[in-house]
C-alpha positions as CSV (number, residue, x, y, z in Angstrom):
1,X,229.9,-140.4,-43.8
2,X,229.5,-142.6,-40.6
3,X,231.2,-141.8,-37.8
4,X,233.9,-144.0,-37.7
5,X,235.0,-142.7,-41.2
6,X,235.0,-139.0,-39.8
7,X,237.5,-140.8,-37.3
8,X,239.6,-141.6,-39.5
9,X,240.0,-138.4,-41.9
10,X,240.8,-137.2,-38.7
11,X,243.6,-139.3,-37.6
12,X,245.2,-139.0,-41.5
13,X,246.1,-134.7,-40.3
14,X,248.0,-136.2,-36.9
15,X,251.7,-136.0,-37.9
16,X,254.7,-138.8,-36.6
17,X,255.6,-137.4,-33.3
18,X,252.9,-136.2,-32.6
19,X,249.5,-137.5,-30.4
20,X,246.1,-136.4,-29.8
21,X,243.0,-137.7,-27.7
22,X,240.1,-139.4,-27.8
23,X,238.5,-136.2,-26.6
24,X,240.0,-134.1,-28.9
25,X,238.5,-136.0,-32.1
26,X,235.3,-136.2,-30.0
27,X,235.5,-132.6,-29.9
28,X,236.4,-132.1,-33.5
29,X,233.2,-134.1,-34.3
30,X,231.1,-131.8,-32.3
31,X,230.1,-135.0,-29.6
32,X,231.1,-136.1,-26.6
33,X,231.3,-139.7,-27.1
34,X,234.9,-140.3,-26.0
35,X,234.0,-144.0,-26.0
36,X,233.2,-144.2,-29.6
37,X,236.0,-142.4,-31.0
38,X,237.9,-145.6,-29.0
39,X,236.1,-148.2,-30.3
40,X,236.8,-146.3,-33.9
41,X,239.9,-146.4,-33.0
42,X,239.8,-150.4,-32.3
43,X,238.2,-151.0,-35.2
44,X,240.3,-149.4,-38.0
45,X,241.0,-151.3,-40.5
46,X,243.6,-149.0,-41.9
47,X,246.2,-149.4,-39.4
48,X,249.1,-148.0,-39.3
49,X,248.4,-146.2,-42.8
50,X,245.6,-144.1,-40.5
51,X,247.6,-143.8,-37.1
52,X,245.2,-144.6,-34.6
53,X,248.1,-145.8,-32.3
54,X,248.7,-141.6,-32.1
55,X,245.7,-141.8,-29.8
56,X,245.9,-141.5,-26.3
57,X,244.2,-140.6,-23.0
58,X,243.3,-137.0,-21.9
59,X,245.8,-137.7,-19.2
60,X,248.6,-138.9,-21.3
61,X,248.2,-142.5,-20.4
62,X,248.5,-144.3,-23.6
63,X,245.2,-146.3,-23.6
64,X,244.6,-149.1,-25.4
65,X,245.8,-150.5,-29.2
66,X,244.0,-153.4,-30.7
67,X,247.4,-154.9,-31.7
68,X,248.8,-154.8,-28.1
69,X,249.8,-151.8,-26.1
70,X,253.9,-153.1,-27.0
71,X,253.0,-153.0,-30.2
72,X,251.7,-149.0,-29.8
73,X,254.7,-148.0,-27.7
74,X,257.2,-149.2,-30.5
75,X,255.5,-147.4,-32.9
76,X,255.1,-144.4,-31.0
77,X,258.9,-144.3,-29.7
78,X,260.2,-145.3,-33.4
79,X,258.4,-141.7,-33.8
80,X,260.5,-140.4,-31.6
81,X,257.6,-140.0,-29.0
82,X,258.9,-139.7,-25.5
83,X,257.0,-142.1,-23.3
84,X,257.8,-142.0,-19.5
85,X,256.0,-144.2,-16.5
86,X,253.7,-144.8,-19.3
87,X,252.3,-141.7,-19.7
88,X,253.1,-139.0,-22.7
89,X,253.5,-135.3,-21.8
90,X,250.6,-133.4,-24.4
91,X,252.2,-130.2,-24.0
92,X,255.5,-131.3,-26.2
93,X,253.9,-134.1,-28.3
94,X,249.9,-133.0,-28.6
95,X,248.6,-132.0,-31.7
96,X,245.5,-129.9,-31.8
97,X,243.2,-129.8,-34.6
């Protein structure tokens, strides 16, 4: 399985309402390459059936969504994710593997 797959079986355990970070899948995947779980993330071709707009930045900032960062607060706050000054707080809303 490449890595962008092991992404995305990832991403499918995340729950609405909840959010995780690039560093956490990193993590998850036993690497450190934060920058390639984004450009997974970018990439998916499964969006929004696997949630990659639940991804977010180790310090809550929201990041970036290839559909448009609107786009990935609407879906986010139809979640009922609470998003303030742009920023979400992980200890209500993260989701740890």
């Amino acid at each position: 399985m490449i890595f962008n797959d092991k992404c995305y079986e990832l991403l499918k355990k995340i729950p609405k309402g909840k959010v995780t970070t690039y560093k956490a899948i990193a993590h998850q995947l036993h690497s450190k390459a934060y920058r390639a779980v984004g450009n997974a993330m970018n990439r998916n071709p499964y969006a929004p059936k696997i949630p990659c707009h639940r991804v977010i930045n180790s310090s809550g900032k929201l990041g970036g969504y290839a559909h448009g960062l609107k786009k990935k607060i609407k879906m986010l706050k139809e979640e009922g994710v609470e998003i303030k000054n742009n920023k979400i707080d992980l200890e209500k809303y993260g989701y740890g593997f």
